[in-house]
N, C-alpha and C positions, 0 to 999 in steps of 0.2 A: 279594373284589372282583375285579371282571372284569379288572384291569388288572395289570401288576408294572413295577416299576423292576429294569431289569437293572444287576449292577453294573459302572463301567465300572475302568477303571485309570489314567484320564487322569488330565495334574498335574492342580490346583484352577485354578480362571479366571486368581486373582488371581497366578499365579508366572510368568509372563512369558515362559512356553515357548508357542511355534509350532502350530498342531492339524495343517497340512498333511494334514489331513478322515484323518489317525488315526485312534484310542477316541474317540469322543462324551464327552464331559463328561455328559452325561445320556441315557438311553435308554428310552423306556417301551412296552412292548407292552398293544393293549388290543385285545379282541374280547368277542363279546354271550355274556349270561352263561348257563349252560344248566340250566336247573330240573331237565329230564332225562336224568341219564346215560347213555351206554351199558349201563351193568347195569341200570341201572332200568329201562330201554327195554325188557329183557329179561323181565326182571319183571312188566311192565307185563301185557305178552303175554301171555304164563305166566298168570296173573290173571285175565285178559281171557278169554281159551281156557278156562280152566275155570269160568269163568260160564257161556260160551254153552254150554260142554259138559253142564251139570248138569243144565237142560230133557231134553236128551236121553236122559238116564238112564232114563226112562217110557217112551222110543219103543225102548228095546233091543228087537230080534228083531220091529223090526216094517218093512214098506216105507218106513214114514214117515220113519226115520230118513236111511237113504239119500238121500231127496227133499232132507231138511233138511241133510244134509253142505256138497254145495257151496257152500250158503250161509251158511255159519258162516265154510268156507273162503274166501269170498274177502272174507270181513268182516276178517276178519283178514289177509288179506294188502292190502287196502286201507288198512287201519289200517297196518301194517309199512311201504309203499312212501309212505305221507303224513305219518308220523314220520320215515324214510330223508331225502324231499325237503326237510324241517326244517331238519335236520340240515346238508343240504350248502348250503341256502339261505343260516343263520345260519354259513357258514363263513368271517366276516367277520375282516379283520385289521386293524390301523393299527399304523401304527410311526414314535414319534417320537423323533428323534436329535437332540441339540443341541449344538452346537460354539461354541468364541468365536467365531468371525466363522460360521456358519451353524446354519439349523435347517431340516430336510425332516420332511415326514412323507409315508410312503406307506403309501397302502391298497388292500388285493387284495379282491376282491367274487366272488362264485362267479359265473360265468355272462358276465363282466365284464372289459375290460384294465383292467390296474394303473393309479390313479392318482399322482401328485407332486407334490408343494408344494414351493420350497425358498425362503427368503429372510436376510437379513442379522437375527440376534434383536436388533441395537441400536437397528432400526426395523420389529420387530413389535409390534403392539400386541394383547394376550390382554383378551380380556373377557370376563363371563357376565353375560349377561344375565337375570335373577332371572323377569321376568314381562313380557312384550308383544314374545316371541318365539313362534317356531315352538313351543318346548318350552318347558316348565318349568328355569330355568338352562341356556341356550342357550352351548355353548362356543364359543369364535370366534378363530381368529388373523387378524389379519391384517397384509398384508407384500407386499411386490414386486406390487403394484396389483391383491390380488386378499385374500379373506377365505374362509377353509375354515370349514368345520365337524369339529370336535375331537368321538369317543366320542358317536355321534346313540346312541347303542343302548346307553348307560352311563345309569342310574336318574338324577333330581337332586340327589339327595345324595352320588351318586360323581361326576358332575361337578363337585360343587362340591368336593370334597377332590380333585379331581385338579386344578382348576384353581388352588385355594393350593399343592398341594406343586409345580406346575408355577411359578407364579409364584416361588416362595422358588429354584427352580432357575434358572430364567432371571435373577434379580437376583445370580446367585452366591451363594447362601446354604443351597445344600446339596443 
């Protein structure tokens, strides 16, 4: 899953200790998930290059070959530098911290200034929205006069298990 709970060290809600924005009681990082690795990327390549290269195996020792190089070459370095922009595009982060009296999330965008949310979690209200949203299980805080969007780039069935283990943490229960 695209997401992890980090773990934190803070007491539990219920023991009556102070957070003074300490350890978070809860912390989840979540970013899009990536079908293709870096090695695979490589792979990919590798694969790619000796496709196009195999046609060429019949033009050895002749002009044609020559002709046909740069265009192999820059197929492939087109391919390299629109996987590369992928890559630093989906360099997406969110990060959600949640305290007794506070919960922020921030999220860094490539290309982008950092965003911020922060509000009181005794009057945030978490929803998903199942069907007659933008997506399919639509995740949603909202708090201090304003409603985010939680993990747009998390599948609906990982929104929806991040949105109960989110709920079971926010009610104090784990």
């Amino acid at each position: 899953m695209p997401y992890i709970w980090l773990n934190t060290d803070a007491a539990p809600e219920r023991s009556g200790a102070v957070s003074a924005r300490g350890v978070p009681l809860a912390h989840v990082q979540l970013w899009p998930h990536r079908s293709l690795p870096q090695r695979g990327l490589a792979g990919f390549l590798g694969v790619t290059a000796a496709m196009l290269a195999l046609p060429l195996v019949v033009m050895l020792g002749t002009p044609v070959l020559w002709a046909m190089l740069p265009f192999i070459g820059a197929v492939l370095a087109g391919l390299w530098l629109a996987l590369q922009r992928n890559y630093r595009d989906a360099a997406v982060r969110e990060d959600l911290r949640l305290w007794p009296d506070m919960i922020t999330i921030d999220r860094q965008d490539p290309r982008r200034p950092p965003r911020a949310w922060a509000a009181n979690p005794h009057w945030v209200r978490l929803r998903l929205t199942a069907a007659g949203g933008p997506v399919e299980n639509y995740l949603t805080l909202s708090g201090a006069g304003r409603e985010v969007e939680l993990g747009a780039f998390l599948s609906p069935q990982e929104r929806e298990t991040l949105f109960a283990e989110l709920q079971a943490r926010m009610r104090g229960g784990g």
